[in-house]
C-alpha positions as CSV (number, residue, x, y, z in Angstrom):
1,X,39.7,66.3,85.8
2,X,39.1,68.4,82.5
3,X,35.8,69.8,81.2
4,X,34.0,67.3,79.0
5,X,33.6,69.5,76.4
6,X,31.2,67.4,74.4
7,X,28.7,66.7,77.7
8,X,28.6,70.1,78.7
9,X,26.5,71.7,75.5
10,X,26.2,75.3,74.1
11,X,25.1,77.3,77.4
12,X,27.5,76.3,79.3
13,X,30.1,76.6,76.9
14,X,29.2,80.2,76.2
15,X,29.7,80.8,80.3
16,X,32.9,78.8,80.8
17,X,34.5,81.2,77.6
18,X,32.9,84.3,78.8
19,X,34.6,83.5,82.3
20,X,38.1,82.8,80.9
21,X,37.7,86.0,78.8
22,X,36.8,87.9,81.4
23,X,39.9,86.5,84.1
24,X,42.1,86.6,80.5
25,X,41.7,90.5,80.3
26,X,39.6,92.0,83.1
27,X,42.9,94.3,85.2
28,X,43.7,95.4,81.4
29,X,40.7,96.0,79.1
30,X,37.1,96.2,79.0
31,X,34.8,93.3,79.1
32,X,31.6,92.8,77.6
33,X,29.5,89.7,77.3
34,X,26.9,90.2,74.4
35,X,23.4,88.7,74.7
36,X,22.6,87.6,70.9
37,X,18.7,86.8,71.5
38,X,18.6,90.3,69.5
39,X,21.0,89.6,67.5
40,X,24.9,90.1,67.7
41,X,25.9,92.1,65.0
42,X,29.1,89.4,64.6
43,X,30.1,90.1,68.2
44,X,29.5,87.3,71.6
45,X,32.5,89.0,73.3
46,X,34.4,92.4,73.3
47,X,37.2,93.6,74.5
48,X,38.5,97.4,74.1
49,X,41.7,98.0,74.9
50,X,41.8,102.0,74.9
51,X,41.1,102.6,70.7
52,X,42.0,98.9,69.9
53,X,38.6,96.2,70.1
54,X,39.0,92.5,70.2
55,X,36.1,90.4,69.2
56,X,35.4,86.9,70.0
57,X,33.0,84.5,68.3
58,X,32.2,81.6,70.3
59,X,30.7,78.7,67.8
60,X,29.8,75.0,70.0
61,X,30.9,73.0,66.9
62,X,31.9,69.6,69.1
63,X,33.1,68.2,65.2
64,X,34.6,70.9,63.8
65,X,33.5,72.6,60.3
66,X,35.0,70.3,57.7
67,X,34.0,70.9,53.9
68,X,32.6,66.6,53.8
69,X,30.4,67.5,56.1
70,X,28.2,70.4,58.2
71,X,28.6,72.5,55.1
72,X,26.8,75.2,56.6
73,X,29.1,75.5,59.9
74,X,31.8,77.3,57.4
75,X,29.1,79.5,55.8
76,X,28.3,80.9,59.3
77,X,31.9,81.7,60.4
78,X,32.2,83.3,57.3
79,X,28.5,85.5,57.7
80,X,29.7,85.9,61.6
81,X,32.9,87.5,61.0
82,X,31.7,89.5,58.3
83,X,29.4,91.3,60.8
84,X,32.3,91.8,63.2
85,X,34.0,93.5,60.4
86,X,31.5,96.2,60.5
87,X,32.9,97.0,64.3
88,X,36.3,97.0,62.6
89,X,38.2,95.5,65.2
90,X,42.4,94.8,65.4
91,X,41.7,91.4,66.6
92,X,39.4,88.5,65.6
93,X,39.4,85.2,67.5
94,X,37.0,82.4,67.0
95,X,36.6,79.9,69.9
96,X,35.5,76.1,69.3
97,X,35.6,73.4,71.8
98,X,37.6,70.9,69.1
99,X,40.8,70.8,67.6
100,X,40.7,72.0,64.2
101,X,42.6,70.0,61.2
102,X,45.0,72.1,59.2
103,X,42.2,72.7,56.3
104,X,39.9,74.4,59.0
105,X,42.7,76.0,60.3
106,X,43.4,77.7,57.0
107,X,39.7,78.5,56.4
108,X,40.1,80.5,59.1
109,X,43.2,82.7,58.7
110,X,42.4,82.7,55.0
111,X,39.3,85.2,56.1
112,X,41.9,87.9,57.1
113,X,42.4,88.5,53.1
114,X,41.3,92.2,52.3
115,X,40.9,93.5,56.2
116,X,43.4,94.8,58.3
117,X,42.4,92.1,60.8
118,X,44.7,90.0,63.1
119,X,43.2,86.3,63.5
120,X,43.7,83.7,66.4
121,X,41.7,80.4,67.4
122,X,40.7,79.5,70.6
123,X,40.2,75.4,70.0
124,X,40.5,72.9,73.0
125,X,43.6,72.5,74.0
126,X,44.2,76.5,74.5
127,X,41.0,76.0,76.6
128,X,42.2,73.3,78.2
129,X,45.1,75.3,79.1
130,X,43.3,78.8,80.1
131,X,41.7,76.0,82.4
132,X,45.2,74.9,83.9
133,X,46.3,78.1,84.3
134,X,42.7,79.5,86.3
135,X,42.3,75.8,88.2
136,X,39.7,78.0,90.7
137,X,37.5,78.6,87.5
138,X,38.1,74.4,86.2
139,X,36.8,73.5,89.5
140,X,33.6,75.9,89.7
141,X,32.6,74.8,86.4
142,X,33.1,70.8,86.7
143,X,32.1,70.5,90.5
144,X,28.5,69.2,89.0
145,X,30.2,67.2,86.6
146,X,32.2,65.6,89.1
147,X,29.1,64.8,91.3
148,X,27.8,63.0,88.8
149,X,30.6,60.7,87.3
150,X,31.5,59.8,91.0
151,X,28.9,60.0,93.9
152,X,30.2,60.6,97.3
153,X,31.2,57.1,98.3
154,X,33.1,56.8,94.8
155,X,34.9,60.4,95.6
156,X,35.4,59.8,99.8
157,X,37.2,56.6,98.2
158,X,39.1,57.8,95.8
159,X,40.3,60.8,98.6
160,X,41.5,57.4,101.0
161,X,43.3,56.1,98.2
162,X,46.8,57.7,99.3
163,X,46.3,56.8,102.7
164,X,46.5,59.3,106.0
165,X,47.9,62.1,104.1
166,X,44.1,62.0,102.5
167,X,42.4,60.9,105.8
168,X,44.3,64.6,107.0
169,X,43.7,66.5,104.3
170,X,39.6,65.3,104.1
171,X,39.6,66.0,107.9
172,X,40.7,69.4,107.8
173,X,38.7,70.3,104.7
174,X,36.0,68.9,106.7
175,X,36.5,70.9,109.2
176,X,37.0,74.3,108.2
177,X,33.5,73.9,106.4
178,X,31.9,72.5,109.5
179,X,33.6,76.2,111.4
180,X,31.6,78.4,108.6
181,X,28.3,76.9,109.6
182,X,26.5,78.4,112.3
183,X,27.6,77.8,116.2
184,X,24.4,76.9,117.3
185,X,23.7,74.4,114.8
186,X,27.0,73.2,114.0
187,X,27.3,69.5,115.3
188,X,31.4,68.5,116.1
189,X,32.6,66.7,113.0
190,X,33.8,63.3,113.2
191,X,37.5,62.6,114.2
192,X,37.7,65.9,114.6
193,X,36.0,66.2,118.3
194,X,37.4,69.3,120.7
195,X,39.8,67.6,123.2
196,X,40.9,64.2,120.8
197,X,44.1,63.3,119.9
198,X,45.1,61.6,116.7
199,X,48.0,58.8,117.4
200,X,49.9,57.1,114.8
201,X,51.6,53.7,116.2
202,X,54.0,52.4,113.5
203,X,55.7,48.3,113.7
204,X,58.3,47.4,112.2
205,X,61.2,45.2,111.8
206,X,63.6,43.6,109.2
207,X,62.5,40.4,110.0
208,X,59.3,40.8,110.2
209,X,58.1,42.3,106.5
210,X,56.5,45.0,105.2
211,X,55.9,48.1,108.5
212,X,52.2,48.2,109.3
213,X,51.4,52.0,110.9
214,X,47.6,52.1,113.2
215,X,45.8,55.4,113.4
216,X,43.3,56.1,116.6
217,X,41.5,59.3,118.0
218,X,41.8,59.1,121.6
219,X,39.9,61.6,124.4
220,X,42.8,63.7,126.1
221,X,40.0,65.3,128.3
222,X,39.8,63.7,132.0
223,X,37.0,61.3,132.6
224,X,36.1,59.6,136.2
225,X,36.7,55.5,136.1
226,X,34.0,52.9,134.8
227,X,34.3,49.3,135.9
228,X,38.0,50.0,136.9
229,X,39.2,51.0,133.5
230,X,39.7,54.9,132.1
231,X,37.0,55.7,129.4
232,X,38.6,55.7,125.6
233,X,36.8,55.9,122.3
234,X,38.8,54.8,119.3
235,X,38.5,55.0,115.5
236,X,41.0,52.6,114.2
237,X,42.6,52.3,111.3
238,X,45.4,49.8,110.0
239,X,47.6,50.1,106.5
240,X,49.3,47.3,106.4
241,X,50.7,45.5,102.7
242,X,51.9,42.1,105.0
243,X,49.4,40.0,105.6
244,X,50.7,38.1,108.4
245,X,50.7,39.7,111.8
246,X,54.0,41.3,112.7
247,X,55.5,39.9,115.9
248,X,57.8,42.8,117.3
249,X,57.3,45.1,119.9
250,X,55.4,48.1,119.4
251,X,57.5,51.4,118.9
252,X,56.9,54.4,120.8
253,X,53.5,56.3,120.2
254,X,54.0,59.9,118.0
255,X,51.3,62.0,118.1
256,X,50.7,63.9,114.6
257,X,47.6,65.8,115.2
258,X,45.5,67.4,118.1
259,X,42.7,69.9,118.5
């Protein structure tokens, strides 16, 4: 799931760039995030390599700055980068969370005229990209985002939707949080109880249609007798894409997963 760039507004913005920027050139360069409440003198973001400085200037236009409309937007790109001027920088880069047309583009790069300044845009879909690439830093900044398109019923559904290899997956994720609380408060999670067994019983025959496959957590831990029969708790779960029952023996048990 990608940032909704037009939901997430300006602060945000400013600390999902200032996070890529950092991750972009942090083991090469200097970073330095700029707080403008005083002012910025041009600059939101520098980066000094050795002699060389890089200046970004992050602007949250969601529409762009097209000449029909939002006149001032291109008026304040223009005032911005004249300030970074002043810091005389090798590189200039100007980060938006739209894609620009080819007229914006060429506002942009038409600013370089008269300075010994290279240009570049950051627009969304390099962002979207820097995202790709740093997928830990996508899901720190749309874990809120995701809470709120999709409460946890919607999202434990969605995780079933491929079957066991989710129900595994969830139940070890599960689990390796539930070992990080503390001992003596931590209760055993669900189907994931010390001393179970998870079974997988598959049926299936040509004749018979579609193979149905049953999971069940059984106790592997010895138990005395109750009313002649050998205590057993079962979670049960049946896939199954036939909808009549199939009439063939069952096949041998395989056990996939134990703790």
């Amino acid at each position: 799931m990608a940032v909704k760039w037009k939901q997430i507004g300006q602060r945000k913005f400013d600390r999902i760039i200032e996070a890529l920027v950092h991750r972009t050139y942090d083991a090469t360069a200097r970073v330095e995030a700029v707080n403008g409440r005083g002012g910025d003198g041009g600059i939101d973001i520098k980066v000094t390599h050795g002699s060389k400085v890089r200046i970004f200037q992050l602007k949250y236009y969601l529409d762009g700055f097209p000449t029909t409309a939002y006149k001032g937007r291109r008026d304040s790109i223009k005032q911005s980068f004249a300030r970074a001027m002043e810091h005389q920088p090798w590189e200039w880069i100007l980060v938006v969370p739209c894609t620009l047309t080819p007229p914006e583009r060429e506002f942009v790069t038409s600013l370089a005229a008269g300075h010994k300044v290279r240009i570049e845009v950051w627009n969304r879909p390099k962002l979207d990209g820097l995202l790709a690439t740093h997928a830990d830093l996508e899901a720190y900044f749309i874990r809120k985002q995701l809470f709120e398109a999709a409460k946890v019923y919607g999202q434990e559904r969605a995780l079933l939707m491929d079957g066991a290899r989710d129900v595994s997956a969830r139940v070890a994720a599960l689990g390796r949080q539930a070992d990080g609380l503390d001992a003596r408060s931590r209760p055993p999670p669900a189907g994931r109880r010390p001393g179970c067994t998870i079974e997988k019983t598959a049926r299936a025959h040509s004749s018979c249609g579609p193979a149905s496959t049953s999971y069940r957590t059984r106790s592997t831990t010895a138990s005395p007798p109750r009313d002649g029969h050998r205590r057993m708790q079962s979670h049960r779960g049946v896939r199954s894409s036939a909808s009549a029952r199939c009439c063939c023996p069952n096949l041998p048990r395989r056990r996939v997963a134990a703790w």
